[in-house]
KEPA-408894 format. One line per field, with one value per residue (C-alpha): residue number from 1; residue in one letter; chain; y negated, x negated, z. Coordinates in Angstrom, 3 decimals, always signed. Layout:
<recs>
n = [NUM_...]
res = [A_...]
chain = [A_...]
py = [Y_...]
px = [X_...]
pz = [Z_...]
</recs>
This chain:
<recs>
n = [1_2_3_4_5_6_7_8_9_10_11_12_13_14_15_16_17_18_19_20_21_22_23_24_25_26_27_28_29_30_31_32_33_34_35_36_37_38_39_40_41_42_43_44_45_46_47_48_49_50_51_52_53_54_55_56_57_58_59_60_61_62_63_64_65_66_67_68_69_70_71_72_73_74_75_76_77_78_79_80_81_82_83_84_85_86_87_88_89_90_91_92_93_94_95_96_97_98_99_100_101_102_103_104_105_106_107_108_109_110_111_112_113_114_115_116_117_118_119_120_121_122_123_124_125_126_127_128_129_130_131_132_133_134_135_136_137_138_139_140_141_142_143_144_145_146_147_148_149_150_151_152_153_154_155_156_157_158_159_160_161_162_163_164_165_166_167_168_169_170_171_172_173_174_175_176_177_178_179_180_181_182_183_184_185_186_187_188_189_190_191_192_193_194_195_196_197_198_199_200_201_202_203_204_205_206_207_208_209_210_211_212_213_214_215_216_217_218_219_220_221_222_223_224_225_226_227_228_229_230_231_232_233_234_235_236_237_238_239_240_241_242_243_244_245_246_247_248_249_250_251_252_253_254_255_256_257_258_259_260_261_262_263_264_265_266_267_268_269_270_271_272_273_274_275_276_277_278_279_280_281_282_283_284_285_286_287_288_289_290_291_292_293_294_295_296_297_298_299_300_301_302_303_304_305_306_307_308_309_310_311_312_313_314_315_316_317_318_319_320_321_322_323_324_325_326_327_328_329_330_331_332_333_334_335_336_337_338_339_340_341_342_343_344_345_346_347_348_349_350_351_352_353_354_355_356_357_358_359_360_361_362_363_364_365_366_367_368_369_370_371_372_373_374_375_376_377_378_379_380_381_382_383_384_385_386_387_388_389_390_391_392_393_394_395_396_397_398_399_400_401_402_403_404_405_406_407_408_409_410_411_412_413]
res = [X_X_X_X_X_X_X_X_X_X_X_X_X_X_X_X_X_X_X_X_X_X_X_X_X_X_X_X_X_X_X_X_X_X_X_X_X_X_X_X_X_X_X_X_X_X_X_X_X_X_X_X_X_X_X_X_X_X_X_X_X_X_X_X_X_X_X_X_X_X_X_X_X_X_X_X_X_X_X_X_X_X_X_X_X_X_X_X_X_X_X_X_X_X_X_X_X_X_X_X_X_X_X_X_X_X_X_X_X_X_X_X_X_X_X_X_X_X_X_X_X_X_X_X_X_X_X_X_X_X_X_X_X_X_X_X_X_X_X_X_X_X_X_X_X_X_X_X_X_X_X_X_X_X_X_X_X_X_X_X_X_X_X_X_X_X_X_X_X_X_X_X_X_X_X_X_X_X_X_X_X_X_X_X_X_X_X_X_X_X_X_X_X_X_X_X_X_X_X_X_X_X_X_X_X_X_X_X_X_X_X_X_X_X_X_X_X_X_X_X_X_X_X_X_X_X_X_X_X_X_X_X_X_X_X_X_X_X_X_X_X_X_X_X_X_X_X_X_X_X_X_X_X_X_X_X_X_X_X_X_X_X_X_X_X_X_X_X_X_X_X_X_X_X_X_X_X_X_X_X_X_X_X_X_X_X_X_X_X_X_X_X_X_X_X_X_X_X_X_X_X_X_X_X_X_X_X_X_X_X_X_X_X_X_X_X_X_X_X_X_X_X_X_X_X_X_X_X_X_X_X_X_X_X_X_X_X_X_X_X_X_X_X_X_X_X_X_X_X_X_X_X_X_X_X_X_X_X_X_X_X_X_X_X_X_X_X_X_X_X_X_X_X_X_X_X_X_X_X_X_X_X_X_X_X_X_X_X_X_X_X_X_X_X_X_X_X_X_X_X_X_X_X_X_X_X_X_X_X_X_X_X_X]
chain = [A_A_A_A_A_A_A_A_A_A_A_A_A_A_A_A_A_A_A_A_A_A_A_A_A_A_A_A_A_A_A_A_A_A_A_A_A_A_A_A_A_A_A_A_A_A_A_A_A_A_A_A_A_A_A_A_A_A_A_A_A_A_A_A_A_A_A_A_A_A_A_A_A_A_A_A_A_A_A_A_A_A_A_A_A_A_A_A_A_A_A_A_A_A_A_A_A_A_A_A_A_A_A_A_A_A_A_A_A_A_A_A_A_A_A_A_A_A_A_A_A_A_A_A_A_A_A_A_A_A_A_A_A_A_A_A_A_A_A_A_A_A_A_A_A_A_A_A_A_A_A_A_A_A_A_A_A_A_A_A_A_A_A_A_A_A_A_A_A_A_A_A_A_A_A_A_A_A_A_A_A_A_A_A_A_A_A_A_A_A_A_A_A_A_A_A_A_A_A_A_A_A_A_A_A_A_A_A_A_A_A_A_A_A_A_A_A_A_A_A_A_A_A_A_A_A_A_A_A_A_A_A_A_A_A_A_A_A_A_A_A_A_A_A_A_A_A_A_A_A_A_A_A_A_A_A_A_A_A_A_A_A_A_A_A_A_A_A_A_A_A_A_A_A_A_A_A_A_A_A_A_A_A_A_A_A_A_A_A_A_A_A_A_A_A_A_A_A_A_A_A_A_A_A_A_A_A_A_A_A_A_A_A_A_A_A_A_A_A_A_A_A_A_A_A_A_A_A_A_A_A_A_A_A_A_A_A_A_A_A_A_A_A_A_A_A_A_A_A_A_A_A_A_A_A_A_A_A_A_A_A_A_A_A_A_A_A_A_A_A_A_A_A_A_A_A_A_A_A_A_A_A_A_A_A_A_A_A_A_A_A_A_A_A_A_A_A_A_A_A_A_A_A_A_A_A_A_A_A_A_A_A_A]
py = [-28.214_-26.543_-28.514_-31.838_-31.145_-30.270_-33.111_-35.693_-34.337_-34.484_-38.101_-38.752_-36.901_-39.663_-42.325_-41.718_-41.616_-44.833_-46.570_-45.197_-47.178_-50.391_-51.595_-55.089_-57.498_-55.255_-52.424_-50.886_-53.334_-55.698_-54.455_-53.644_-50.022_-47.930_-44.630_-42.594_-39.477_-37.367_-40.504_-40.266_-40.728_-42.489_-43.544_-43.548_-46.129_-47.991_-47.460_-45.386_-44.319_-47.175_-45.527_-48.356_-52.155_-54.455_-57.973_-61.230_-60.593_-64.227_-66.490_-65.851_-64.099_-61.916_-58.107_-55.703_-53.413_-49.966_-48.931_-46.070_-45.028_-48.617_-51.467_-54.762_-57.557_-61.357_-64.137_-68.091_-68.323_-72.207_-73.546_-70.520_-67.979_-64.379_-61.218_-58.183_-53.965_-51.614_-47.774_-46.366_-46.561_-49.891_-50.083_-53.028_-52.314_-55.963_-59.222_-61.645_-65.682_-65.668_-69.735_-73.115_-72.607_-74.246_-77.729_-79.711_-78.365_-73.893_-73.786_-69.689_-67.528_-66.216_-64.296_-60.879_-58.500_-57.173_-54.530_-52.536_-50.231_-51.116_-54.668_-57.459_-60.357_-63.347_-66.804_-69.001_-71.617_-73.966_-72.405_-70.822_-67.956_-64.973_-61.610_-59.298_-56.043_-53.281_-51.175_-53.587_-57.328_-59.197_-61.852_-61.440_-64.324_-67.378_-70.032_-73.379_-72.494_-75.245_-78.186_-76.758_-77.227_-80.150_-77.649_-79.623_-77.983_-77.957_-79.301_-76.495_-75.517_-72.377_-68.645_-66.848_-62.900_-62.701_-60.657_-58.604_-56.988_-54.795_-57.950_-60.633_-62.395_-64.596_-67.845_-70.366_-74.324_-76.247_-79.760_-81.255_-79.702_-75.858_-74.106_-70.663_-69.620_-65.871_-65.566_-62.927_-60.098_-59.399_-62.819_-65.285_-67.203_-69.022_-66.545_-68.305_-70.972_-72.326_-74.831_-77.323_-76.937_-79.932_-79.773_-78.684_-74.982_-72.655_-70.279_-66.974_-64.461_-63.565_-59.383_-58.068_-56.703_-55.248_-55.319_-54.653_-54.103_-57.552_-57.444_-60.625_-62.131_-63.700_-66.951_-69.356_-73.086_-75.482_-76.307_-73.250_-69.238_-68.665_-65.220_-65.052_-63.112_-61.674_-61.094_-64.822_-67.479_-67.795_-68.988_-66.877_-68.008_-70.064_-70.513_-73.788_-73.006_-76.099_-77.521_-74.770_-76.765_-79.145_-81.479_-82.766_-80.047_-77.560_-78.851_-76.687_-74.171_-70.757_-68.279_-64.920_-62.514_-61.486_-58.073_-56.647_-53.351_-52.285_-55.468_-57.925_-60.284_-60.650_-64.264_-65.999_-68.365_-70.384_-73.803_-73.016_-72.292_-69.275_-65.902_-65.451_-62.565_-63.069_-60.172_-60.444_-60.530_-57.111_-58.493_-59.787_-63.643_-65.108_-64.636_-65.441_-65.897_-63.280_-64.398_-66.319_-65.611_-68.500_-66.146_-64.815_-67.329_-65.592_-67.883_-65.982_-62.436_-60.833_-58.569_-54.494_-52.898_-49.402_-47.987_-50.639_-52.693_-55.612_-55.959_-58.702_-61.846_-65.335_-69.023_-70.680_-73.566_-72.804_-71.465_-69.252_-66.708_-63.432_-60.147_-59.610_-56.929_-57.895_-55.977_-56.215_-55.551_-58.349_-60.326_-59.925_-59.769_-56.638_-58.135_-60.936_-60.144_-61.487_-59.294_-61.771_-63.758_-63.387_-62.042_-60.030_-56.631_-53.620_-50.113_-46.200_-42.543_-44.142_-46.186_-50.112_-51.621_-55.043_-57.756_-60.641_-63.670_-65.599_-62.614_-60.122_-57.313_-54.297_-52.250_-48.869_-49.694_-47.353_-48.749_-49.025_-51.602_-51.982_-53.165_-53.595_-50.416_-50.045_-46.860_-47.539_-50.491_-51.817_-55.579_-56.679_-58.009_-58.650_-61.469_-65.019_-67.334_-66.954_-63.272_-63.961_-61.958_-59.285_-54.997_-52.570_-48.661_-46.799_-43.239_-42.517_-45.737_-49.009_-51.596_-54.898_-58.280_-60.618_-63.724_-62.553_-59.153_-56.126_-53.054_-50.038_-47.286_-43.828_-42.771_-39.332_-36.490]
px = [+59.256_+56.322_+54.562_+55.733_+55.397_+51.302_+51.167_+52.921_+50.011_+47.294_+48.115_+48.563_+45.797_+43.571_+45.583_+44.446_+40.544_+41.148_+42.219_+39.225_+37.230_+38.260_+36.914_+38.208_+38.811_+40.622_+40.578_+43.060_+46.164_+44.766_+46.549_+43.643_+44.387_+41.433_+41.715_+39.193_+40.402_+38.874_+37.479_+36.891_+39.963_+37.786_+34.181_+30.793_+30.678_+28.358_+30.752_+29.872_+26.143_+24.410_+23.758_+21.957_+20.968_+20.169_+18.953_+18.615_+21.227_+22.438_+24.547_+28.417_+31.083_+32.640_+32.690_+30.788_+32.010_+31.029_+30.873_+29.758_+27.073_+26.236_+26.864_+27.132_+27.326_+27.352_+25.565_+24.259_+20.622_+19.528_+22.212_+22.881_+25.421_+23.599_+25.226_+22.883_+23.009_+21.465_+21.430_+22.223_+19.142_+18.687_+16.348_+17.340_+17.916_+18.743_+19.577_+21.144_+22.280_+26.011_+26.953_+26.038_+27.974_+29.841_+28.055_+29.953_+31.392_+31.238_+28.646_+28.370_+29.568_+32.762_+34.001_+33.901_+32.685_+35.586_+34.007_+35.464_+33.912_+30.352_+31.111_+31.205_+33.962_+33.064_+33.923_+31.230_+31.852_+31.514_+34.091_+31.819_+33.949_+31.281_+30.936_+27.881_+26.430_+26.500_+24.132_+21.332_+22.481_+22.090_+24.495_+26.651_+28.693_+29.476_+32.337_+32.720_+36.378_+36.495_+35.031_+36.737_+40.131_+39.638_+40.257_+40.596_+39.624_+41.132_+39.079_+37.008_+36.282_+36.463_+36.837_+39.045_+37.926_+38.827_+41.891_+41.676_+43.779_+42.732_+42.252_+41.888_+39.912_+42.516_+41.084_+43.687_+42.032_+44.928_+45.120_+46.948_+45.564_+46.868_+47.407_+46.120_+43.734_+43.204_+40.299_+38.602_+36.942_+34.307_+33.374_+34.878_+36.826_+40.433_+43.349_+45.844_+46.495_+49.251_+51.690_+50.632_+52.486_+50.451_+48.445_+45.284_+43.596_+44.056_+41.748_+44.105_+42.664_+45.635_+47.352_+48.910_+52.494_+55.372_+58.849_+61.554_+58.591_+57.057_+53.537_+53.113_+50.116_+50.557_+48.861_+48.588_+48.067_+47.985_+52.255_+53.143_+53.530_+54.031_+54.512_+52.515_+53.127_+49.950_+50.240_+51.100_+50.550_+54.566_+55.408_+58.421_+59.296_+57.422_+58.703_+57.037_+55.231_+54.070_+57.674_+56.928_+53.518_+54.638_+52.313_+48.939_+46.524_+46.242_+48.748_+48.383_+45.591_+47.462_+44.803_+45.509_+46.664_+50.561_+51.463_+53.477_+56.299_+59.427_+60.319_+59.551_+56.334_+54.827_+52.745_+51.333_+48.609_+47.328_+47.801_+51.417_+52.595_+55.483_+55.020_+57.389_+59.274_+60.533_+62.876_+62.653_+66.045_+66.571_+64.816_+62.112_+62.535_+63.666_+62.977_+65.266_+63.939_+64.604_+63.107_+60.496_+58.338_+56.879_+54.223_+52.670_+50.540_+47.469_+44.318_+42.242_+41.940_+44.760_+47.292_+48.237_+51.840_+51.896_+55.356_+58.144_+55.356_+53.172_+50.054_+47.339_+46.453_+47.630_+46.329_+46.282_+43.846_+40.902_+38.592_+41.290_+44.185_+46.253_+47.063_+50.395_+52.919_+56.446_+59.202_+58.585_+62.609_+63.424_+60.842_+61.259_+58.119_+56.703_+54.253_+51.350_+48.709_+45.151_+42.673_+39.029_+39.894_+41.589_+40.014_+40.195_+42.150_+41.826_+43.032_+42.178_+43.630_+46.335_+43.962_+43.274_+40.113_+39.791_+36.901_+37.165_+35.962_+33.794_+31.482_+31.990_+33.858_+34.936_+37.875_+39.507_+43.655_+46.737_+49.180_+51.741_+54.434_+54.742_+51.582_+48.255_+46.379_+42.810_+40.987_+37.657_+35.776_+32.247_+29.807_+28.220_+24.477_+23.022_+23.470_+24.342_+27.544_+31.370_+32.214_+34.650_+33.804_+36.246_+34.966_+35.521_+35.731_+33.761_+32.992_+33.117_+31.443_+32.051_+31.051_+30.454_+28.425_+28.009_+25.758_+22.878_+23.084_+24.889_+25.492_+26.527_+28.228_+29.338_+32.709_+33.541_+33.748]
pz = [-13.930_-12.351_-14.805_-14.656_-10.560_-10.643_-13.221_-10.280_-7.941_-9.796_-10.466_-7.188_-5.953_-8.803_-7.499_-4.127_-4.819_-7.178_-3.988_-1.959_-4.339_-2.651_-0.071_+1.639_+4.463_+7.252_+5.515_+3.875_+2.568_+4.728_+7.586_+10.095_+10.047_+9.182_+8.183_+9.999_+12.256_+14.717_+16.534_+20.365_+22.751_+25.492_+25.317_+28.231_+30.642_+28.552_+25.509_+22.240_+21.184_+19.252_+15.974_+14.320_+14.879_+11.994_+13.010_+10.627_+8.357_+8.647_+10.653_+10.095_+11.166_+8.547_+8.704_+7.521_+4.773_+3.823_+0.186_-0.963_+2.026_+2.011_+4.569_+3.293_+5.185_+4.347_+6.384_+5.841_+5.853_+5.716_+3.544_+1.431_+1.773_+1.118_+0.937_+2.090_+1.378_+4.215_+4.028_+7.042_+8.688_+8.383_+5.895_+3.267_-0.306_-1.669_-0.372_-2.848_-2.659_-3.794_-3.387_-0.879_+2.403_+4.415_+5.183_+7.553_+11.182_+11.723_+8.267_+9.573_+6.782_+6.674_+3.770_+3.904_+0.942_-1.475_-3.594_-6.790_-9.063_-8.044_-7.909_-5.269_-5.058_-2.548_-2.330_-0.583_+1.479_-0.384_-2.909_-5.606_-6.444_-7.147_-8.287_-8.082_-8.891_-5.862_-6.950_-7.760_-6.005_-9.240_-9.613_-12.898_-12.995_-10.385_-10.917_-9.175_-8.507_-5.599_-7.860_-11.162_-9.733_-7.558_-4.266_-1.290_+1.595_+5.145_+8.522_+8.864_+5.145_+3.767_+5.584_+2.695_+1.807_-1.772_-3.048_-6.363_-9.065_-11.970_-13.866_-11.540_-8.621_-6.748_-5.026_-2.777_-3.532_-2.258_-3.683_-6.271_-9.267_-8.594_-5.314_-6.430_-9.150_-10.791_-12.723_-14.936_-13.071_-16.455_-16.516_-14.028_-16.743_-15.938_-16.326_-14.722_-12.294_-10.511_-10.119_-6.945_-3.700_-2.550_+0.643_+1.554_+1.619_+4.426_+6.189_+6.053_+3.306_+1.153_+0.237_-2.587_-2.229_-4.421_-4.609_-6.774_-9.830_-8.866_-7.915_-5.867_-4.146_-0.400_-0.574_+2.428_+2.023_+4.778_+4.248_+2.761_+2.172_-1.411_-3.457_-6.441_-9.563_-9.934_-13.654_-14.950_-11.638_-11.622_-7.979_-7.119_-3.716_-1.297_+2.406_+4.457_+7.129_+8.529_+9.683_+12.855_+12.957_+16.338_+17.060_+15.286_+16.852_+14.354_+11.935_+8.583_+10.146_+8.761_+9.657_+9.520_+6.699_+6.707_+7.662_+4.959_+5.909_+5.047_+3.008_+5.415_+6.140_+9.895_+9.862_+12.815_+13.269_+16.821_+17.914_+19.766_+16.045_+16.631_+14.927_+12.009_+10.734_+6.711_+5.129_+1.198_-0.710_-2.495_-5.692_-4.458_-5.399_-1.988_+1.739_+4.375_+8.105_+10.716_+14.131_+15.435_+18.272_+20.036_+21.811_+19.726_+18.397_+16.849_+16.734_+13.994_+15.457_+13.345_+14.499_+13.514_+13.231_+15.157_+15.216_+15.792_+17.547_+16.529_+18.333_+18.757_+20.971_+21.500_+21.761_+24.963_+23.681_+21.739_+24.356_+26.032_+24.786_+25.951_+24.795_+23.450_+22.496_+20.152_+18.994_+15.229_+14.758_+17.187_+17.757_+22.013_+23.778_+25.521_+26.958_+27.170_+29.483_+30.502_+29.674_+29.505_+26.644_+22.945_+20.139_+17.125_+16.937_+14.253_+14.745_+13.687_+14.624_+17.194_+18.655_+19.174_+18.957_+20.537_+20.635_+23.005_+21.420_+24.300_+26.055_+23.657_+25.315_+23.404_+24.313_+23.340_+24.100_+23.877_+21.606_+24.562_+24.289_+28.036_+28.829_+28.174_+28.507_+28.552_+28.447_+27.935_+27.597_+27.416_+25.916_+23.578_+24.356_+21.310_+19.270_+19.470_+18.848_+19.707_+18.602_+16.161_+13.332_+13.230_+13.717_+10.915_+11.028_+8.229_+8.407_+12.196_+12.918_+14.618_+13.027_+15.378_+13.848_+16.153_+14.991_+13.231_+14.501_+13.184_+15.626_+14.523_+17.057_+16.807_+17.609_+16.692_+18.793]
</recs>
């Protein structure tokens, strides 16, 4: 038995460095949550110490990732999307094209580095579906997963960060065609697509989740949520999202990625859309709907679970939102509260970390369901452009892009 227990350990002990290897789109699961500790409990009145500033890495707003000692950070540079590797002094190792971007309304980059085993996943904007080497930047394969499927994107094009398995690269093209595609991560060939839903592409990057043995994908389209078997494109459930869509303003923009806990899947999305809560049956292969919220209506900053509490901010219009607390068992609101503007929300060590989107505030909150609790707060100067690009935690640091400039602070203690 003492065997068989140190054996359990070990594994999971592998398991857990395995999963360090991954780095992705809101860190871990997706959820926001970063992992760091011993991070400072309040900050100088002119925030944390600037550790490092990189300028001209490109015009987007995606996040930075850090992967092995190395930032990486994507950005559109005429009408190529490049993705670019700093050490951490600033000093660039590589800078490589990945795909055409965006070329009609918002062309700035947005899809965030997912990187594996010394490899990096990206989808451009204009849907070439990439994957490159870490170490080095060369590009080792590159699929026209947009044109190959007949994708049809929504208003604003394309903004997803791409999900991986062990085998596959997941990619949402909406149309008629497929709705979802998996493709080879050795080589970019087809593995697997979908049935189509119909409808257009979303924006929301999609997560991996697992119940009852299934391993599913969350995929967004611009009329539905649909679980994915991740192994064979099988569309298990799908739930439509766009009946809570009232009105034309926004119709079909899903935006954010679900939250995922305790069998049940947190969505929300701007535009007066209500914030859903979906419980999955006991075997995985149907959802039933629990509450909606019509307050908390996320525009693209995400949200973050802490306790029984759901955290994030809300759409007033598109130049002006609120801060908002719910009840993630009963979807009652705690509280929704003026603080600047909305923006884009992450957390670490029992902390939240937001970024208002219009001046570019930063601020250090108490996860405290009754109100909105600053404790430290200071603004971003540098760069141009709405701040939308969500922060990231890595190693102690803070992470902040704004424009073409990435700013790097120092948070421990």
């Amino acid at each position: 038995m003492r065997f068989f227990a140190s054996l359990f350990f070990f594994l999971a002990s592998i398991s857990g460095l395995c999963a360090q290897d991954l780095v992705e789109w809101r860190g871990p699961n997706r959820t926001g949550i970063y992992l760091d500790k011993n991070l400072m409990k309040s900050w100088p009145g002119n925030g944390p110490k600037l550790f490092l500033e990189v300028n001209n890495i490109g015009n987007g707003y995606s996040s930075p990732v850090v992967y092995k000692n190395t930032i990486y950070v994507t950005g559109r540079k005429d009408s190529l999307d490049v993705v670019s590797a700093y050490d951490w002094n600033g000093k660039k190792k590589w800078e490589s094209v990945y795909g055409h971007a965006w070329a009609r309304t918002f062309p700035e980059t947005r899809s965030t580095p997912t990187i594996e085993n010394n490899r990096i996943y990206l989808a451009s904007g204009m849907g070439q579906v990439s994957c490159l080497d870490a170490v080095s930047g060369k590009l080792l394969w590159t699929a026209d997963a947009q044109k190959n499927y007949k994708g049809e994107s929504h208003n604003w094009g394309i903004a997803e960060s791409v999900a991986i398995s062990d085998k596959a690269v997941f990619y949402v093209t909406g149309g008629e065609e497929t709705s979802v595609v998996a493709l080879n991560k050795t080589d970019g060939k087809l593995l697997w697509k979908t049935r189509s839903l119909g409808g257009t592409r979303a924006y929301a990057s999609s997560v991996i989740i697992e119940k009852a043995g299934l391993r599913m994908l969350l995929a967004q389209t611009a009329n539905d949520l649909m679980a994915i078997n991740i192994e064979n494109g099988e569309i298990i459930w799908s739930y439509n999202l766009v009946q809570h869509h009232a009105g034309q303003m926004g119709k079909g923009a899903n935006t954010n990625t679900p939250l995922f806990y305790n069998d049940e899947i947190f969505i929300t999305s701007g535009y007066d859309h209500p914030a859903l809560l979906l419980s999955l049956a006991a075997d995985g292969r149907s959802v039933s709907l629990k509450w909606t919220n019509p307050d908390f209506d996320s525009h693209m900053g995400g949200a973050v679970k802490i306790g029984n509490y759901v955290y994030g901010s809300n759409w007033i219009n598109n130049g002006k939102g609120n801060w908002i607390c719910v009840d993630w068992n009963t979807g009652k609101t705690m509280y929704d509260t003026n603080w600047f503007n909305k923006g884009s929300i992450i957390s670490a060590d029992g902390g939240l970390y937001c970024y208002e989107e219009k001046t570019g505030n930063v601020a250090l909150v108490k996860p405290n369901p009754e109100k909105f609790e600053v404790i430290s707060s200071f603004k971003i100067e540098k760069g141009t452009g709405p701040h939308w690009a969500h922060p990231a935690i890595y190693d102690g640091k803070l992470l902040i892009r704004h424009g073409e400039c990435l700013m790097v602070y120092d948070l421990k203690k």
